[in-house]
C-alpha positions as CSV (number, residue, x, y, z in Angstrom):
1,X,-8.2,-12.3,-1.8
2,X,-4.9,-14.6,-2.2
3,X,-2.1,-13.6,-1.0
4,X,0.7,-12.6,-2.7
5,X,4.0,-14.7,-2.5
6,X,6.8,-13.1,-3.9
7,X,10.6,-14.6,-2.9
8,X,11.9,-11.3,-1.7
9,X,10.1,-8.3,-0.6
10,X,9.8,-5.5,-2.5
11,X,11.3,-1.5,-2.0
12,X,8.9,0.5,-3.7
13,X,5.4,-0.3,-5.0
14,X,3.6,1.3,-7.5
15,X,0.2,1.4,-7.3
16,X,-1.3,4.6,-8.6
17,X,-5.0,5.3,-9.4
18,X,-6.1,1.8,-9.2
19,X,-7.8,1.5,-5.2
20,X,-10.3,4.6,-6.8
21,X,-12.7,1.4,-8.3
22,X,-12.3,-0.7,-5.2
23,X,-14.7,-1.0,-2.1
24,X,-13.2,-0.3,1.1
25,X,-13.0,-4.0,2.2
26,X,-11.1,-4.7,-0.6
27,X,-8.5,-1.7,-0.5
28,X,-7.5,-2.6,3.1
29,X,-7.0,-6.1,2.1
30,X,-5.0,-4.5,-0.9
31,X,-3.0,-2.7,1.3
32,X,-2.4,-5.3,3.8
33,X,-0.9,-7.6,1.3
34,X,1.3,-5.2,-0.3
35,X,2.3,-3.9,3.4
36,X,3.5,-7.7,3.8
37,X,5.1,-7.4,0.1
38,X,7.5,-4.3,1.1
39,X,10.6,-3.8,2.9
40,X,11.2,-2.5,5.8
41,X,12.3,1.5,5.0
42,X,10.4,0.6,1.6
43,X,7.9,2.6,0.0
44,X,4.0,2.4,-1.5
45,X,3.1,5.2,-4.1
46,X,-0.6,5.6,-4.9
47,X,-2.2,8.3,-6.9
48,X,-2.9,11.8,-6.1
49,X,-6.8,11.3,-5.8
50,X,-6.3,8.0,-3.3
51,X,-5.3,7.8,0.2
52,X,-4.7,5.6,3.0
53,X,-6.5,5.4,6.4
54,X,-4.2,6.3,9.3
55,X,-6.6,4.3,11.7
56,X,-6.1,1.4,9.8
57,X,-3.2,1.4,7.6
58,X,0.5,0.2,9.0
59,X,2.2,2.4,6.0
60,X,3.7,5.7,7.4
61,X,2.4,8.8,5.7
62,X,5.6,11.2,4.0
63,X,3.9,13.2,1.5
64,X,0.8,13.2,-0.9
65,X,0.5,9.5,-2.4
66,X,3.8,8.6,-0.9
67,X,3.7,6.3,2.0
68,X,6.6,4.7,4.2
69,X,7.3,1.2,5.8
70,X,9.0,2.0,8.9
């Protein structure tokens, strides 16, 4: 996947019910790029049926589908 270059980061990403059709592989690497995409104290929303993996994600869980940059 390419990464994606954007000439300032971003505070809130949208990103709801898309990851459901993805493989795993691809979703982290989703959510890796749009980790590096975000501000810090920004914010990634998904949809109410995804979610991210603690284990792996950087993102800071707040409440369903809404996750936090720290």
């Amino acid at each position: 996947m390419d990464p994606i270059n954007f000439k300032i980061p971003f505070d809130v990403i949208f990103c709801r019910n898309v990851m459901i059709y993805f493989d795993q592989q691809t979703k982290e690497g989703l959510i890796e790029r749009f980790y590096k995409a975000t501000n810090s104290g920004g914010y990634l929303l998904i949809g109410h049926s995804e979610t991210l993996n603690k284990n792996t994600s950087k993102y800071t869980y707040i409440m369903p589908a809404t996750y936090k940059k720290l």
